[in-house]
BASE-549358 format. One record per residue (C-alpha): x, y, z. Coordinates in steps of 0.1 Angstrom, whole numbers. Each point is the difference from the previous one (the first is absolute). Example, Ala and Ser with C-alpha at 12.3 -4.5 7.8 and 13.67 -1.06 7.14 Angstrom:
BEGIN
{{123, -45, 78}}
{{14, 34, -7}}
This chain:
BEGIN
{{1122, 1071, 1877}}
{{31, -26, 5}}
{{-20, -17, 25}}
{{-25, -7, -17}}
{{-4, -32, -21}}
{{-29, 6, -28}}
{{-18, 28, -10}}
{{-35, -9, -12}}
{{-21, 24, -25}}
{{-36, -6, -11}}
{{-10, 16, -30}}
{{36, 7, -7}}
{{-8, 13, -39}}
{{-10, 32, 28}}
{{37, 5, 9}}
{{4, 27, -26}}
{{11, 41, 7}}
{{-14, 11, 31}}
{{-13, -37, 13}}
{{5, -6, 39}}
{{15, -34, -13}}
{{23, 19, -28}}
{{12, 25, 25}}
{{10, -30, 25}}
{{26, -15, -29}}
{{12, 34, -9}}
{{7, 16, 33}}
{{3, -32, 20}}
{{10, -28, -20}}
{{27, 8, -25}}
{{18, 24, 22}}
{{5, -29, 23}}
{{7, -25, -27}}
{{22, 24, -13}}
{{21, 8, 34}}
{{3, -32, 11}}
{{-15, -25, -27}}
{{-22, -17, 34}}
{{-38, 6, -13}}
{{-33, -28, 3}}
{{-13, -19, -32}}
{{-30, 17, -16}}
{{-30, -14, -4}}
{{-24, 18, -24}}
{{-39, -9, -7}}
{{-23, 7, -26}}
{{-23, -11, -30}}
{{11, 26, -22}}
{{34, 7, 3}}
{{-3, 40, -18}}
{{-19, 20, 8}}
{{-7, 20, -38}}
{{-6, -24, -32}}
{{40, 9, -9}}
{{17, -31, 4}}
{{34, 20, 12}}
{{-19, 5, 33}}
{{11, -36, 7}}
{{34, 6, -3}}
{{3, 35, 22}}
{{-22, -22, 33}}
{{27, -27, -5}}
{{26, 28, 3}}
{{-18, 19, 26}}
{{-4, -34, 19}}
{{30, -15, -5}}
{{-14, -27, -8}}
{{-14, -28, -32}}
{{-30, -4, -10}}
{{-11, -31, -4}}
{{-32, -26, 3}}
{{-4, -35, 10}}
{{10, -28, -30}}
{{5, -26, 20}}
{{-39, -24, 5}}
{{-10, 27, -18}}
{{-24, -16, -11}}
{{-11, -14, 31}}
{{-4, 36, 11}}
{{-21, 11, -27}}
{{-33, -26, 9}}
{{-5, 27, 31}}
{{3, 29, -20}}
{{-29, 8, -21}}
{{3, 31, -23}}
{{-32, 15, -10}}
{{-18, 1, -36}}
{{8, 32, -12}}
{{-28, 18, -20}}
{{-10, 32, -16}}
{{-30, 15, 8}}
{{-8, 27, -28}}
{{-21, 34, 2}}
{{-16, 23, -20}}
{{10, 32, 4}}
{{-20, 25, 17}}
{{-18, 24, -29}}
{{-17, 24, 24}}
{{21, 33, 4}}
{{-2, 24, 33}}
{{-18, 30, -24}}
{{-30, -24, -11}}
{{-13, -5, 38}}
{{-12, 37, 5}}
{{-8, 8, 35}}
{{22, -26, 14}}
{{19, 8, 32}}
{{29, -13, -20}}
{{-7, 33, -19}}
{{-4, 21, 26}}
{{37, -10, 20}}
{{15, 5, -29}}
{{-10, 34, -10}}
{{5, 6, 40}}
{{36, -17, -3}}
{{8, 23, -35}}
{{-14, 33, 15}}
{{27, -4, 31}}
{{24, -11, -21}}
{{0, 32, -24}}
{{-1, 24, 35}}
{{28, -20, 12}}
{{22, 9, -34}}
{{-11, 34, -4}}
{{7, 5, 39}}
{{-33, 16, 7}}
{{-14, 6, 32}}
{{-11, -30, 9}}
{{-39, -10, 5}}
{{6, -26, 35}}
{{-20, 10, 20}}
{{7, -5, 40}}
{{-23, -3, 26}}
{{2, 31, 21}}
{{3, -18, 35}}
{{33, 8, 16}}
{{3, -40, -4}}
{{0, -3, -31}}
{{19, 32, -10}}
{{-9, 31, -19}}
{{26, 8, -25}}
{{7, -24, -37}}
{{37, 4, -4}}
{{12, -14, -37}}
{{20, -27, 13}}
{{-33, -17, 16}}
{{-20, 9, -32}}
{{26, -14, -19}}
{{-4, -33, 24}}
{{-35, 2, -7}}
{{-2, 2, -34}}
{{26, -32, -7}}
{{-25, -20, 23}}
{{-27, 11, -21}}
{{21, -7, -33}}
{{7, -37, 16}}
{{-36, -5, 8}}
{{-5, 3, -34}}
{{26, -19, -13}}
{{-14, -26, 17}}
{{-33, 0, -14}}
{{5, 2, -35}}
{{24, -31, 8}}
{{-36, -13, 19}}
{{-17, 11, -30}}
{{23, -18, -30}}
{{2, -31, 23}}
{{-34, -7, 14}}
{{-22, 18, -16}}
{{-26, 37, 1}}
{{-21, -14, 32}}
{{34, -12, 20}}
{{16, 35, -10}}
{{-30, 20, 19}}
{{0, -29, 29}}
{{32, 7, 3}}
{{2, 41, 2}}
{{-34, 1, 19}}
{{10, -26, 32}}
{{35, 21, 2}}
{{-19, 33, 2}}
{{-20, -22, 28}}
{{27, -5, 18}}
{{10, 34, -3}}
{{-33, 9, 17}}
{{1, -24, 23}}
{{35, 12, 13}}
{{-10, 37, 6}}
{{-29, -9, 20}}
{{24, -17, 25}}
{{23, 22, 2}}
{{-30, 30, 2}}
{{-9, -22, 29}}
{{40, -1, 12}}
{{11, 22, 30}}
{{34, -3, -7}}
{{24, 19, -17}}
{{-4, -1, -38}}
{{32, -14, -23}}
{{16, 21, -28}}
{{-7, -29, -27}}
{{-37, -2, 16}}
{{-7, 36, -9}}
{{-3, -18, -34}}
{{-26, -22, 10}}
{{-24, 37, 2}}
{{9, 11, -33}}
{{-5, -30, -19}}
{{-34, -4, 15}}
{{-6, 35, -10}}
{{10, -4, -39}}
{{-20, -29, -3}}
{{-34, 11, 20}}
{{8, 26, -29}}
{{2, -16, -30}}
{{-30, -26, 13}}
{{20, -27, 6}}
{{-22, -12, 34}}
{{-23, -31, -20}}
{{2, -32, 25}}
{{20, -25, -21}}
{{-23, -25, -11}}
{{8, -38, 0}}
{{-27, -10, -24}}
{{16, 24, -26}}
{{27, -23, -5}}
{{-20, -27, -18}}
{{-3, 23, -32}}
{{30, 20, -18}}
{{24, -24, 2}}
{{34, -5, -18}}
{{2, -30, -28}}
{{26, -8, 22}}
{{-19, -2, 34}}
{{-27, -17, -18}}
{{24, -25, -15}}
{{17, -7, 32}}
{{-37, -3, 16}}
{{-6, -28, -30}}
{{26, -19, 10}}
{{-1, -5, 37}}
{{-37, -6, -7}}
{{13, -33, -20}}
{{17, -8, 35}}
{{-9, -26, 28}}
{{1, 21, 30}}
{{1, -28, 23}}
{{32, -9, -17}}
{{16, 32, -8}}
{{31, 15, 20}}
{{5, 34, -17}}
{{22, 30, -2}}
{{-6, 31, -24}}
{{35, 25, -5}}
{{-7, 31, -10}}
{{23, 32, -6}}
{{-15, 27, 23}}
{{-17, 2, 32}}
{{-26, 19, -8}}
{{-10, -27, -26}}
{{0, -22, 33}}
{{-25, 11, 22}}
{{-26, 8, -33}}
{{4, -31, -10}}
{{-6, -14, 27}}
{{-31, 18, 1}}
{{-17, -17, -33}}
{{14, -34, 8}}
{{-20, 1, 31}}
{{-36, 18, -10}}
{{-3, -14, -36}}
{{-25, -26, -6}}
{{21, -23, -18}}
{{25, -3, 28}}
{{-10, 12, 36}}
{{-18, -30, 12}}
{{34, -22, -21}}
{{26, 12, 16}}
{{17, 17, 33}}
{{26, 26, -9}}
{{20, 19, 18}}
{{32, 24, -8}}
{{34, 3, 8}}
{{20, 32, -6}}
{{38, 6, 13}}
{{-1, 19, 30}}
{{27, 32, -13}}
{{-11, 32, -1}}
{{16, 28, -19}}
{{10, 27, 23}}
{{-19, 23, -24}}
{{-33, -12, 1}}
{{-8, -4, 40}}
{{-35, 13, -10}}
{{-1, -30, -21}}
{{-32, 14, -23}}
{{4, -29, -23}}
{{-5, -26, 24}}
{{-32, -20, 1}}
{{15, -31, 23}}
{{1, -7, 37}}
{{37, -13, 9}}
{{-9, -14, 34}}
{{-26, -20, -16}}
{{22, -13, -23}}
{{22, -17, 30}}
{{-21, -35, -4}}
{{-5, 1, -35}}
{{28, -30, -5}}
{{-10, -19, 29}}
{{-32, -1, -12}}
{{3, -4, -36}}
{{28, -32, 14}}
{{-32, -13, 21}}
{{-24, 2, -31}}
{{-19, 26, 20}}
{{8, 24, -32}}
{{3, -11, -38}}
{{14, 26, -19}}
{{23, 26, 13}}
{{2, 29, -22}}
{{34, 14, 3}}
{{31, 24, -10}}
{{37, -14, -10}}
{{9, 4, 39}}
{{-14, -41, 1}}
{{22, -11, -32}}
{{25, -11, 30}}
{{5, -13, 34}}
{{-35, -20, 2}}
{{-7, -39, -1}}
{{-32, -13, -10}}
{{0, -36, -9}}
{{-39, 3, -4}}
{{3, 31, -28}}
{{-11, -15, -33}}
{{-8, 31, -18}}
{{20, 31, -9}}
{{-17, 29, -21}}
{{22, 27, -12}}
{{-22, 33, -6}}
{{26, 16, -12}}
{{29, -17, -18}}
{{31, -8, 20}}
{{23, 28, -4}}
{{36, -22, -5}}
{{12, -33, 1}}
{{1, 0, 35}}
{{-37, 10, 6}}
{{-15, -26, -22}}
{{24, -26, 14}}
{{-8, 9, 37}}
{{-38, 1, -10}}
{{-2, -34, -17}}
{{18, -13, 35}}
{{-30, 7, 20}}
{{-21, -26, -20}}
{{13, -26, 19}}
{{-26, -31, 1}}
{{-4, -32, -31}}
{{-21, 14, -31}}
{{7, 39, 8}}
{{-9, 29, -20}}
{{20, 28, -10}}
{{-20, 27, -17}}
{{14, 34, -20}}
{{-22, 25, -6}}
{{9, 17, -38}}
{{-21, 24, -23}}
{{-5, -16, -36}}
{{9, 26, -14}}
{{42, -2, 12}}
{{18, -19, -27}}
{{25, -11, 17}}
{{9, 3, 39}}
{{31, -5, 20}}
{{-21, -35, 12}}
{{5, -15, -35}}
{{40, 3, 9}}
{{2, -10, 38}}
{{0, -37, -7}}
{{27, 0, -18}}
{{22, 26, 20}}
{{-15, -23, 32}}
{{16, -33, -20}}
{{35, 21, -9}}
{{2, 11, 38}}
{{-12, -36, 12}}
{{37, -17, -23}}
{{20, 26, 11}}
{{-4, -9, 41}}
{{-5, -35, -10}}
{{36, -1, -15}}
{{19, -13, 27}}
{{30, 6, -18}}
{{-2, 37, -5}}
{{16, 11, 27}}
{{32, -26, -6}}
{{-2, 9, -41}}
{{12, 34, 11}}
{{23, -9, 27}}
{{18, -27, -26}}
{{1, 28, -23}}
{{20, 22, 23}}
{{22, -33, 12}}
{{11, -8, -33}}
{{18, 28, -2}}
{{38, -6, 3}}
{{11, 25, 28}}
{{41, -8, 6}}
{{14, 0, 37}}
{{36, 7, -6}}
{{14, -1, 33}}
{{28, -27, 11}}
{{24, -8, 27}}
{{33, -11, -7}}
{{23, -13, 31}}
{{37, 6, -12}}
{{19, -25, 21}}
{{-18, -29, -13}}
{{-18, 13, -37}}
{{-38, -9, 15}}
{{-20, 18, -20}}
{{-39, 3, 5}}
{{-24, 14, -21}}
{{-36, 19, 12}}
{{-13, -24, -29}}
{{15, -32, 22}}
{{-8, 16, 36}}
{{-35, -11, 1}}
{{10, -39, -1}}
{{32, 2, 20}}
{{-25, 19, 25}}
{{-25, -30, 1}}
{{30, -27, 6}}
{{8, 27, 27}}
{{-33, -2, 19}}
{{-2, -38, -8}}
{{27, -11, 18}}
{{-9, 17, 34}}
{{-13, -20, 27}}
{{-39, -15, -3}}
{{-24, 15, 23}}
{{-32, -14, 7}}
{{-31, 25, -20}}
{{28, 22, -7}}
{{4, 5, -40}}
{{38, -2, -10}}
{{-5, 18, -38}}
{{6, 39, -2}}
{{-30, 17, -2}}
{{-2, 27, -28}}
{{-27, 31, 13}}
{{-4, 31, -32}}
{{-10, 35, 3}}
{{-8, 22, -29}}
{{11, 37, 4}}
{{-20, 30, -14}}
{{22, -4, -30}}
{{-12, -31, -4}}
{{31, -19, 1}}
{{9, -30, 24}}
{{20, -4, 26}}
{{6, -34, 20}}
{{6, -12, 38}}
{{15, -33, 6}}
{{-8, -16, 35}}
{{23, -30, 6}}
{{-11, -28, 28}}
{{0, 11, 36}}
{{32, -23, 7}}
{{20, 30, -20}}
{{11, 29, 27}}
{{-23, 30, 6}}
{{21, 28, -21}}
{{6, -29, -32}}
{{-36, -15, 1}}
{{-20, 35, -21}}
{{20, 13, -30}}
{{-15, 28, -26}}
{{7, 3, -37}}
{{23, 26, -16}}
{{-26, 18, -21}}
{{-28, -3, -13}}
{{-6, -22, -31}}
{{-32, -5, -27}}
{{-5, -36, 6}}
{{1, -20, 37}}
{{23, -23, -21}}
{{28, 24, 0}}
{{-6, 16, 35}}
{{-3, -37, 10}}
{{38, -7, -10}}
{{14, 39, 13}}
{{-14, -13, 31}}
{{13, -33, 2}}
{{36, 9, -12}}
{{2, 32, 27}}
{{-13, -28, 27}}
{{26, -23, -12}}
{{28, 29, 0}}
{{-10, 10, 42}}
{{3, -41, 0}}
{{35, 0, -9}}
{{14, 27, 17}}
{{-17, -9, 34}}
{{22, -30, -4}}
{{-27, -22, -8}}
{{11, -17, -37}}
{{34, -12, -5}}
């Protein structure tokens, strides 16, 4: 760490609990600074400087940081003409009227009575009704710990319809259940057709092909079904980027989950109104829970996803419909739309978001029901303007710092030389120390002044080296404070006066 000179962070409002960047200061950086006081400047970056809409956050990155926050003021305005923030706009809803019991017959229906029915077995620990395959590859025996497993992937399937359902609609709810029991299908043909050894988590594959061939969940997903049944909020979305040039439009869509992604998707690319406008794509962060390596609720192809931001850079793509995992880290100077699904979560999120619009004239669209009366988007402006003066105030860091100098800390300590009644003070030290280096002999690029280094303890009090020119012998030329003191004013003259004591008895003053 001492040898380094500057430590560089990118997205520093990340360097919070366990953070790779947070971890470096704590374990790293202020042990060091705190041995030896030797540690590199810190230079943190980021558009949103907290990461919740709490503006306290600021002042625990500056602390983990060590560092200010602060923004350009100087040609500001200069520097404004190349940054273009979006028109921010609300794009209101209906809410959806249809509930899940008025579509009888739906598969909707049918998962969830499937999803309840495992569910009550599961609490009233009966024996469960998994079936195996008998194969020696699959296995023969349903212990309760893999029904258990099963029935939480069931109860997560489901979850993530009826979030399917209340988002985009009856039609993209059965899309959405009927292309995963596809690929469901499709899985336990090839590993029927596998000669190799057959993995514990697979064995799942079996069952759950099973339970739905049951319940009669094997209907082909259709495509053309998703032009009828559609959320007000789908078809409101649809409206809008019909009003689009798509010649001239650069898009991104957030939304919250990944299933939401891939359906999506879907009706952007099959419905009338916008399959022959625009070329989507989708972007998804590539984590995986260690809980769900089946991944059930997954509808998207990560390795196809691997040139979705080349492409959508080289206009080969239009809109990229995506999760929060693109909020940061991506530059596209061509973006000039950004269409929030679902409403930024925090400060940060709609912040980050609204970055991504990056060309002249952009748009910056929130997506709200009519019927909310008020939303936390109404209060982010001005929590966005509060946050934007407190990191413009250059003087914030010194306010605090005056504050603490003003205080009057007393350095009583004194030398008195009894043969001749010279008295000096730790109050006079610092400027009899100055004459002291001032009068030594001039050295060409060597500085002549005492140079004053600080380093805060744990306790957070001060103590002070003085480093005289390096004409002053070895043993002289490096002298430590007493103690430590509240203010570097104090420590500053303990310092100087216990320099100007070794001065004196090394024979140096008269």
């Amino acid at each position: 760490m001492r040898r380094l000179a500057l430590l560089v962070f990118d997205e520093a409002h990340s360097c919070v609990g366990g953070h790779a960047g947070n971890r470096i200061m704590r374990n790293l950086y202020y042990p060091t600074k705190a041995r030896s006081g030797v540690v590199p400047h810190i230079l943190g970056l980021s558009a949103s400087p907290i990461l919740r809409s709490n503006l306290k956050g600021l002042s625990n990155i500056e602390a983990n940081l060590d560092a200010t926050c602060v923004t350009p003021r100087l040609h500001r305005q200069d520097l404004l003409k190349f940054v273009h923030h979006p028109k921010v706009q609300r794009l209101e809803f209906p809410p959806c009227k249809t509930s899940e019991e008025s579509i009888t017959g739906h598969v909707f229906s049918k998962l969830r009575r499937l999803s309840e029915r495992l569910s009550l077995e599961q609490r009233t620990s009966s024996a469960p009704s998994v079936p195996h395959r008998s194969s020696t590859r699959a296995g023969r025996s349903t212990s309760q710990g893999s029904f258990t497993d099963f029935s939480d992937q069931i109860r997560k399937f489901y979850n993530k319809a009826t979030h399917v359902y209340k988002e985009l609609g009856p039609s993209a709810a059965a899309y959405y259940i009927l292309r995963t029991t596809e690929r469901i299908r499709n899985k336990a043909e090839l590993l029927e057709a596998s000669a190799f050894y057959i993995k514990e988590e697979d064995k799942m594959v079996y069952q759950l092909q099973h339970v739905f061939n049951r319940e009669e969940l094997t209907q082909a997903p259709d495509v053309l079904s998703l032009r009828s049944q559609l959320s007000p909020k789908v078809e409101r979305l649809i409206a809008f980027l019909e009003r689009q040039e798509p010649e001239q439009c650069s898009g991104l869509i957030f939304v919250q989950q990944r299933a939401i992604v891939g359906v999506l998707y879907t009706i952007l690319a099959n419905h009338p109104r916008t399959m022959t406008r625009f070329k989507c794509a989708t972007f998804v962060g590539l984590s995986n829970s260690s809980h769900g390596k089946l991944a059930l609720c997954e509808l998207l192809d990560k390795e196809a996803q691997k040139d979705t931001m080349l492409e959508f850079r080289t206009g080969k793509k239009n809109i990229v419909i995506a999760t929060d995992a693109l909020e940061e880290g991506i530059d596209v100077a061509a973006c000039n739309l950004v269409i929030c699904f679902d409403a930024p979560s925090n400060l940060k999120s709609y912040i980050q978001r609204r970055g991504r619009a990056r060309m002249y004239a952009s748009q910056y669209v929130i997506m709200v029901p009519t019927d909310s009366i008020q939303t936390k988007l109404d209060s982010w402006p001005e929590l966005e303007n509060a946050l934007a003066k407190m990191y413009q105030d250059d003087d914030r860091a010194r306010t605090r710092i005056a504050l603490l100098e003003n205080e009057q800390e007393s350095v009583d300590d004194s030398l008195c030389v009894g043969a001749t009644g010279a008295y000096l003070t730790a109050e006079k030290a610092m400027s009899h120390l100055h004459h002291f280096c001032d009068v030594m002999p001039r050295q060409r690029y060597a500085e002549t002044r005492p140079v004053f280094s600080f380093r805060e303890k744990d306790s957070g009090l001060i103590t002070c080296t003085v480093t005289l020119p390096n004409c002053v012998k070895s043993s002289l030329r490096s002298t430590r404070g007493r103690r430590g003191w509240r203010t570097e004013r104090a420590a500053m003259r303990d310092a100087a006066f216990q320099c100007y004591v070794a001065l004196f008895e090394a024979g140096l003053l008269n």
